[in-house]
N, C-alpha and C positions, 0 to 999 in steps of 0.2 A: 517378629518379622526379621531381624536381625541374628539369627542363630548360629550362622552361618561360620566355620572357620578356614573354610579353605582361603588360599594365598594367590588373590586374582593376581597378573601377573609376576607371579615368583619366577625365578629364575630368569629376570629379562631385566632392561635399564631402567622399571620402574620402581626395584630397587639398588640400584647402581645412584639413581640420581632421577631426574626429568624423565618421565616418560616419553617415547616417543608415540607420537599421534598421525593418525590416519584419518582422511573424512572420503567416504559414501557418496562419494554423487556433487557435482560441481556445477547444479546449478547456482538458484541466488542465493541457497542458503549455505548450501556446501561450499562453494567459490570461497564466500565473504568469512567463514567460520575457519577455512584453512588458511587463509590469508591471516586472519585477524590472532589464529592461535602463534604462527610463526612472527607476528610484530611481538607475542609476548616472551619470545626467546623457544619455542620448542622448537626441533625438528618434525616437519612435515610432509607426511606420505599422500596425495589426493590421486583417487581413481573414477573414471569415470568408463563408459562404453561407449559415448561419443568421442570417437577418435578426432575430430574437429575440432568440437572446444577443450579436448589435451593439449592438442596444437596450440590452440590460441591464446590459454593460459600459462604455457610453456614458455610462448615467443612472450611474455608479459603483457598480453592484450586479454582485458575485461570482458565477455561478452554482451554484458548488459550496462546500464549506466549507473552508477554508484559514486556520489559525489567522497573522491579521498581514496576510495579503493584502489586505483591504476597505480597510483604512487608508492601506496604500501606494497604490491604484488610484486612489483619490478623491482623497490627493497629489499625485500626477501625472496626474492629468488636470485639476486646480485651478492647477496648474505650468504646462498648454500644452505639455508633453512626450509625450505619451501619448493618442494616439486611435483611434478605431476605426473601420473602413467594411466596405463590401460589395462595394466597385471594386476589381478585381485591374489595370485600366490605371489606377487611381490611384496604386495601388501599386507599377508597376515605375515612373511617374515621380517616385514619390518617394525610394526605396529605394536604397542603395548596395549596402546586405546585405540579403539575405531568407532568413529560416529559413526551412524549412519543421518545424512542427508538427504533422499531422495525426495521428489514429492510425492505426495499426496492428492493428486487433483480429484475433483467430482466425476462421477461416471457417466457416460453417457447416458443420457436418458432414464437417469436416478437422481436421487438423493444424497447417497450413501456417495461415503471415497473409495475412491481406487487403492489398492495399497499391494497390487501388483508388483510396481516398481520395487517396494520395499520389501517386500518375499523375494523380489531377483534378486535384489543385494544378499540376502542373508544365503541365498542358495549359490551365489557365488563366492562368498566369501567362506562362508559355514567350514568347506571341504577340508580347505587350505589352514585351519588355525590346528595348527600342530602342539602349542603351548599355551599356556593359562593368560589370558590374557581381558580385556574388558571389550564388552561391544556396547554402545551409548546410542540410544535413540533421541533423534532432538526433532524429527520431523512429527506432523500434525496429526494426530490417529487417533480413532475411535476408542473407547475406552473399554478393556480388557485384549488388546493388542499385546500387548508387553507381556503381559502373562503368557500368552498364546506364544510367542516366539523365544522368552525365555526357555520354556517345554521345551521347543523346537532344540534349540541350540545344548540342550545337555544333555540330546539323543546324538544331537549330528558330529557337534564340537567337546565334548567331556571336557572340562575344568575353564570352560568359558563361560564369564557370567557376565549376566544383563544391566544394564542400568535405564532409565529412563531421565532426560534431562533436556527438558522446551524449552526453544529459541520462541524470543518476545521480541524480533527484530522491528523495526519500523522503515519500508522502505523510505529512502533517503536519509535516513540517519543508521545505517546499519553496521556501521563502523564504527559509532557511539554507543551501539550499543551494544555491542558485543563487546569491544574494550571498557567499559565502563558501565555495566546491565543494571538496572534499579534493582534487581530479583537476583536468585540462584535455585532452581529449585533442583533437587536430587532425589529420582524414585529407585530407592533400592531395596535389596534383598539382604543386602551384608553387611557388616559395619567395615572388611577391606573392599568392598565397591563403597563406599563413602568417602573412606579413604583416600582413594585412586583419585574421585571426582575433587575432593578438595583438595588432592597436589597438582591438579592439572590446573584450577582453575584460584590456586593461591598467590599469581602474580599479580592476579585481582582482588582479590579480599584482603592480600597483607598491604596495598596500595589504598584502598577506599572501603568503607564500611558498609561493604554490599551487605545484606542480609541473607543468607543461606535457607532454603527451607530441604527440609528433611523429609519425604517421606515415601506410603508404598507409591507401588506402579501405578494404580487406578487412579490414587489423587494427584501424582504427578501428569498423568496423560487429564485430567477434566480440566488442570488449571488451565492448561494453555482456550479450549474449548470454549469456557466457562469465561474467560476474558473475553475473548473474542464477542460472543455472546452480548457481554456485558457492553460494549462498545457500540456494537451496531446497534442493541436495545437503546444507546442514551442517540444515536445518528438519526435515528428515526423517530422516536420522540420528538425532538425538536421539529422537525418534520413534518409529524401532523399538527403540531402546534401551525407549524406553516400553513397548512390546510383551514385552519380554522382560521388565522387573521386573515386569507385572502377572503374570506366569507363574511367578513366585519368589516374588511379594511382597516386590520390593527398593524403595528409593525413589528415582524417578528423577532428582527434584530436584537431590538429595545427590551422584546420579552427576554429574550435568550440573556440577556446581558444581566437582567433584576436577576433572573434565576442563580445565575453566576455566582450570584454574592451573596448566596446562600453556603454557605462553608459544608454544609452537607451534600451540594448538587453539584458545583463546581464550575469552571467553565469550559474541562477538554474537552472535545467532540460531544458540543453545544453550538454547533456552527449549522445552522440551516445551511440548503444548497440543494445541489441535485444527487445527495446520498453516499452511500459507499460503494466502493467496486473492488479490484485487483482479485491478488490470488489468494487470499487469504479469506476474509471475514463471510463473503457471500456462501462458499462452496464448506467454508468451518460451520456455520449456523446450520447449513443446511444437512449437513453430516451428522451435526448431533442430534438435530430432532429424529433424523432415521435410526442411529444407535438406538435415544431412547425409546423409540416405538419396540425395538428388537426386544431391550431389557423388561419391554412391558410398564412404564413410565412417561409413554408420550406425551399423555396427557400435564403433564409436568413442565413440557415447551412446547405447546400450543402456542405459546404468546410469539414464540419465533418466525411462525408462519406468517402473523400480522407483520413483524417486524419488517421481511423479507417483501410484503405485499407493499409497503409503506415506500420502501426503500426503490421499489421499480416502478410506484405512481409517478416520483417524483421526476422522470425520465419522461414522461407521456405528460408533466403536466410543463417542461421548457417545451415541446412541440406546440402546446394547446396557446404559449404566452407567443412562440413564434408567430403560427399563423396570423393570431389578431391584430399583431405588429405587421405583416406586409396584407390588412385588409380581408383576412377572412377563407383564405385559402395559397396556399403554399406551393401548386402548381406551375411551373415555372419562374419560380422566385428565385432570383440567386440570395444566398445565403450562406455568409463568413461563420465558421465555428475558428474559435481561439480553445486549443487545446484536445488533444487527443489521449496524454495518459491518465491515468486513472488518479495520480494527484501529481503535485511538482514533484522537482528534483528525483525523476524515475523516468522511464520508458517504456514502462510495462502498460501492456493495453488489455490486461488478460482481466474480464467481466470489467472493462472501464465503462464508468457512464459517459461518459465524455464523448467515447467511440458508439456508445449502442445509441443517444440522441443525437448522431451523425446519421448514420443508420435509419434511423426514425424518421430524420426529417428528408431525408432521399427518398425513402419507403414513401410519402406524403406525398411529393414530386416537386420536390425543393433541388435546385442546384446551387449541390456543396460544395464549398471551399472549406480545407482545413489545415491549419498551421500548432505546429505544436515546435517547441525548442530542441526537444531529446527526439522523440518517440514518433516521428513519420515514416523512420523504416517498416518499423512494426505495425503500425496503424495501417500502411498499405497490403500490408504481407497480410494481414484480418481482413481490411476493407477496400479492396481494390477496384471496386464499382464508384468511389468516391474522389474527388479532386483532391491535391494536395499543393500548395503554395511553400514557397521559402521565407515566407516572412508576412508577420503581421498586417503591413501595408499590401501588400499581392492580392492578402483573401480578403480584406475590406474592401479591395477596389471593385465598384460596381453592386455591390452587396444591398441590399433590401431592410436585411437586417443583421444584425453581428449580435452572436452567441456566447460568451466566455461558459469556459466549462471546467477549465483548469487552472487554480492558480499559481501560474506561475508567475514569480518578481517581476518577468520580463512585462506582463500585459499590466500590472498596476502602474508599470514606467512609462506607458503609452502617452503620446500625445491625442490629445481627443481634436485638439484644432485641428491637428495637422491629416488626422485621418475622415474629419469632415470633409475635406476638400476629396476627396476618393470615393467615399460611400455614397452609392445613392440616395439612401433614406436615410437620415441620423435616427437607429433604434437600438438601443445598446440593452440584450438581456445579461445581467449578472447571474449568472447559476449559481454562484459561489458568494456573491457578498464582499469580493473584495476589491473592486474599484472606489474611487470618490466620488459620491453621486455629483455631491456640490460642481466639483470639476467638468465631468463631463456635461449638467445640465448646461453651466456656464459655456461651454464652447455647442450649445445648440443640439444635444442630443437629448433624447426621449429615454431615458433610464427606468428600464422593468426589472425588478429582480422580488423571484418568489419568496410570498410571505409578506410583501411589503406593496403598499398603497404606490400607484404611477408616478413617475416625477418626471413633468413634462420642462424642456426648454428654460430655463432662467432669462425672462427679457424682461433688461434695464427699463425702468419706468423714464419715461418718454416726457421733457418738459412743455408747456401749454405755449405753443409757439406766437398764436397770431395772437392773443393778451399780452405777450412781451413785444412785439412788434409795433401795436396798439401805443402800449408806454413810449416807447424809442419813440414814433410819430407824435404823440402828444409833446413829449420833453420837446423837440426840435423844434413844433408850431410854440409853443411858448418861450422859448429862446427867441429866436424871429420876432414877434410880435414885441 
């Protein structure tokens, strides 16, 4: 695999010193990957074809929400480390490395990714590399991509060579995890694309004992896939677990939690609730089961289909817990949803469940109110047939029932007393499991949350009044007497 002897970039500052680094595309993952390579001391080239968000990341403005990102960005680019343009021959003369960033989305009305966007990159960029230099794929692709554009680029670009190398980011911690990645994985051709990859990325490894994995293109593009996979497989599981206690009346919690403590099962994403969404895991699953149908392996993730079938019940079964809560039909109910992104600490509303059971229960003929912390820009700009409140108290007021769908900090901080006095009905669905049931029963609410048996109102046991009243009277007539 490693055969290779030519000198990826020779004659550039990736042997002077530091290479300098370029990133493809500024959305979340490109943004956060140029930002995050310039905290590590390199010089930074980012390009994008939206001339807006160049603007906006220029002027030091985020476009999306990234807890820690804004701070770093306005760092580095007050630093002289970190800039932004629109020139792709800016960019291959200034560039040693060049990711590429772009996304990936699902295609309409397929299965299969898009990878469009990632062909314009490389046909924009390809023209312009005059010198030996690295091009790095860290965005989410179908497996035999890399090969395929590798080919490409030593017809278009000569002495430009490929690497492969997935981002494992986690919206809201993605600034942790690119400065600090549990993984490293590196799909190459050469042992100087190895090279290159581990001087770029040794301000990390010589600081913390990341683990490095080595290998070809194929298994570097499944790993990322292949997690993916693996996560939504453990999301949904718990899930129909879900299905079966509301069928017993068991509590899922309680199961999810024994399981936990089984050191082989664990307990990350073993969280019942209303499933997964964003831009990642729904449109990755579903990517790979069409790859493998291509390679003739389908049959190999079958189980993905259920996974995905599982994952969208649970969307249709908070509508099913709604209704029965305002009585049996949804028809002019008003109804508070708490939360619109697809998890906290984000704004992304792209396949949110949060947003599609908004959706659902308007579809029903429910009037929605919904409040989210970050993400009501976006959540309008998707669903703008739907209501939108500034604040928790706004959309409980008058409400039938209230939905939580997002855990954000802010809704486990709620007062329940205080938003009794607003709600019309006290019916609080937990989609997420993360309220205090005890709590809100105690302040007079009806707590449903799937997977788990009803818990109606806590009320104080009531002392036996006219037997103590009986006593007071007897005591007094025998005092008298």
């Amino acid at each position: 695999m490693r055969t290779s002897t030519k000198q990826v970039g020779s004659g550039t500052n990736a042997t002077a010193g530091r290479p300098r680094l370029t990133v493809i595309g500024t959305g979340y993952l490109g943004a956060t990957h140029a930002v995050c390579m310039a905290q590590l001391g390199f010089d930074v080239l980012a390009v994008d074809v939206d001339t807006t968000k160049i603007e906006r990341l220029a002027a030091g403005e985020v476009p999306f929400f990234e807890p820690g990102l804004d701070e770093l960005l306005q760092a580095n680019l007050a630093a002289g480390r970190l800039r932004f343009t629109s020139s792709f021959e800016e960019v291959a003369r200034f560039g040693d490395v060049h990711f590429l960033c772009v996304g990936t989305p699902q295609l309409p009305g397929r299965q299969n990714a898009d990878l469009s966007y990632l062909h314009a990159a490389v046909t924009a960029l390809a023209p312009h590399l005059r010198r030996g230099s690295l091009v790095v794929g860290k965005s989410t692709v179908p497996v035999g991509t890399a090969a395929a554009l590798a080919d490409r680029l030593a017809v278009e670009a000569p002495g430009v060579e490929l690497a492969w190398n997935p981002e494992f980011l986690r919206e809201g911690f993605a600034v942790e995890d690119t400065l600090r990645p549990d993984r490293l994985v590196f799909g190459v051709a050469s042992t100087p694309a190895e090279t290159i990859l581990r001087s770029v990325y040794a301000p990390i490894t010589n600081q913390y004992e990341t683990p490095v994995i080595v290998a070809d293109f194929a298994t570097a593009e499944l790993v990322k896939v292949a997690a993916n996979s693996f996560l939504a497989t453990k999301i949904s599981y718990i899930n129909a677990m879900a299905e079966v206690c509301e069928a017993v009346d068991a509590d899922v919690t309680t199961l999810a939690q024994a399981l936990s403590l089984d050191e082989r099962i664990g307990g990350k994403f073993l969280r019942p609730g209303v499933g997964f969404g964003g831009g990642c895991l729904p449109k990755d699953i579903r990517a790979f089961r069409a790859r493998a149908d291509e390679l003739g392996v389908g049959h190999s993730l079958t189980f993905l289909s259920e996974v995905d079938e599982i994952n969208l019940r649970r969307r249709d079964r908070i509508v099913q817990l709604a209704r029965t809560a305002v009585g049996g039909s949804l028809a002019g109910q008003p109804v508070a949803v708490l939360g619109a992104s697809f998890k906290p600490n984000s704004d992304d509303v792209r396949d949110s469940p949060a947003l599609a059971v908004a959706a659902l229960l308007d579809g029903a003929g429910a009037t929605v109110t919904v409040y989210d912390p970050m993400a009501l820009d976006n959540a309008r700009r998707a669903r703008p047939e739907l209501t939108y409140a500034t604040s928790a108290a706004e959309a409980v007021s008058g409400a039938k029932a209230t939905v939580l769908l997002t855990e954000w900090a802010e809704f486990g901080e709620l007062d329940p007393a205080e938003l009794a006095t607003l709600a019309a009905a006290h019916t609080i669905i937990d989609a997420r499991h993360t309220l205090d049931s005890a709590r809100w029963r105690a302040a007079g609410w009806t707590y449903v949350s799937p997977g788990r048996p009803a818990m109606t109102p806590a009320v104080p046991a009531q002392p036996d009044v006219e037997p103590l009243q009986r006593q007071v009277q007897e005591a007094f007539a025998a005092r008298a007497a």
